[in-house]
C-alpha positions as CSV (number, residue, x, y, z in Angstrom):
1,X,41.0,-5.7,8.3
2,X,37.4,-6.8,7.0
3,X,35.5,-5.0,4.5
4,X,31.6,-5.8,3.8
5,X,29.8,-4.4,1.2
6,X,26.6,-5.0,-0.8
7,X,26.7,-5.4,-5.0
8,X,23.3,-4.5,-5.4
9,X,20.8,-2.2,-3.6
10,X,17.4,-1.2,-4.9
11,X,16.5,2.3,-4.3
12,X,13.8,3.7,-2.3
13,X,10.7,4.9,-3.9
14,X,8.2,7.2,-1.8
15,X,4.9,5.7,-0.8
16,X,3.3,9.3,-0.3
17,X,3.8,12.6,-0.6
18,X,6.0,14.4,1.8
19,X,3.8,17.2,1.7
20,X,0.0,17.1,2.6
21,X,-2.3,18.8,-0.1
22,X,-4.0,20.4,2.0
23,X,-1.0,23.1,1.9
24,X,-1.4,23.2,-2.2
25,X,-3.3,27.0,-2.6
26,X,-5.8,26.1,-5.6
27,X,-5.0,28.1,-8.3
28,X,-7.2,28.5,-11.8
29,X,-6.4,26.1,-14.7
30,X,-4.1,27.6,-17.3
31,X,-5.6,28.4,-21.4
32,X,-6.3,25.3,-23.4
33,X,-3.2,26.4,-25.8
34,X,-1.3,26.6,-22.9
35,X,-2.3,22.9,-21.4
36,X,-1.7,21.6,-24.9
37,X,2.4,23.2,-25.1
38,X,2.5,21.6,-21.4
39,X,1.5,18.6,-21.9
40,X,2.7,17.6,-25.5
41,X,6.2,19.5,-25.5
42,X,9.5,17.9,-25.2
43,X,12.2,19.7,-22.9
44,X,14.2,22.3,-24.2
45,X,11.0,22.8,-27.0
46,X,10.0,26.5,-28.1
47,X,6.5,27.8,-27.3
48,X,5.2,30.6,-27.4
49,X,1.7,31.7,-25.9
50,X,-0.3,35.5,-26.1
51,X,2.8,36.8,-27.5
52,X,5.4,35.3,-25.2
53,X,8.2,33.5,-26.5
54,X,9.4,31.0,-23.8
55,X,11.5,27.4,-23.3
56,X,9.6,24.5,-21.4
57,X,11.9,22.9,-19.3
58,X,11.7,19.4,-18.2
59,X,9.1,17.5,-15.7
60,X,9.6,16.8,-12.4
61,X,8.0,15.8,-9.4
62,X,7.3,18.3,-6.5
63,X,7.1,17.5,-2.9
64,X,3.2,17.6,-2.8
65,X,3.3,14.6,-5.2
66,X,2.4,17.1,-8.2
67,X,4.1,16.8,-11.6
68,X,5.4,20.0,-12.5
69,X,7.8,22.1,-15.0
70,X,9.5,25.1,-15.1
71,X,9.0,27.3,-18.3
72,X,11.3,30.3,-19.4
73,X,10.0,32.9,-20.6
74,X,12.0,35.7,-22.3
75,X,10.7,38.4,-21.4
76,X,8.9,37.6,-17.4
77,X,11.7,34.7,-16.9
78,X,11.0,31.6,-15.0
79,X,7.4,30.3,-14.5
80,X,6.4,27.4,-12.7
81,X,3.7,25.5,-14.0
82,X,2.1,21.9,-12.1
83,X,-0.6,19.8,-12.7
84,X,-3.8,19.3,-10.4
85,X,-5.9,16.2,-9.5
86,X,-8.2,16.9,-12.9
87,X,-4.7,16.4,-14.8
88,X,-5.1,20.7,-15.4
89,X,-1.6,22.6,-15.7
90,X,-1.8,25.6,-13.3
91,X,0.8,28.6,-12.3
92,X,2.6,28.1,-9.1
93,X,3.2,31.3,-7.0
94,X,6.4,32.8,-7.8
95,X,7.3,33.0,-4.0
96,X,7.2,29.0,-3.4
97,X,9.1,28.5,-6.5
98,X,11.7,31.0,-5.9
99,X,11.9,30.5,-2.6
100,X,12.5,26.5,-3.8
101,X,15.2,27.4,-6.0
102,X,16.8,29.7,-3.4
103,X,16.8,27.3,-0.2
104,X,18.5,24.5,-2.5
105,X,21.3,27.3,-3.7
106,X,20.2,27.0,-7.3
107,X,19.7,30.2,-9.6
108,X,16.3,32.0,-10.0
């Protein structure tokens, strides 16, 4: 019996997006208090914006290229927030990011 293998392989990185922009529905720039907690905050750091108390969860990168985090609130639960092309933080529609969460067999 012979048995090949390789010691070291690098791992892909994407070229481009695997979804088109075009798709992205433009959606208006969050508050300027709300861009700073986005952008500044650490993970698993406390915010709390027009009287909301919420945890910002940690960046990641969505299929449209887009970086993006998830924010839980305490009282409306989880919000998805991403950034556009201007560097602006902007709510994404609860369907898409349910409906994300839900195809992978995560939790809401």
């Amino acid at each position: 019996m012979l048995f090949q293998g390789c010691t070291s392989i690098s791992q892909p990185t994407a070229s481009r997006p695997l979804v088109e922009h075009e798709y992205v529905i433009a959606a208006p720039a969050e508050s300027d208090l709300m861009q700073r907690q986005l952008s500044r905050n650490e993970s698993g750091s406390k915010i709390s914006v027009n009287k909301e108390s919420g945890t910002i969860g940690a960046q990641f990168f969505a299929a449209t290229g887009a970086t993006c985090r998830k924010v839980y609130f305490t009282t409306s639960g989880q919000t998805v927030f991403c950034r556009n092309e201007l560097k602006q933080w902007y709510r994404v529609k609860s369907v898409i990011s349910v409906y994300a969460e839900n195809s992978r067999g995560g939790a809401q």
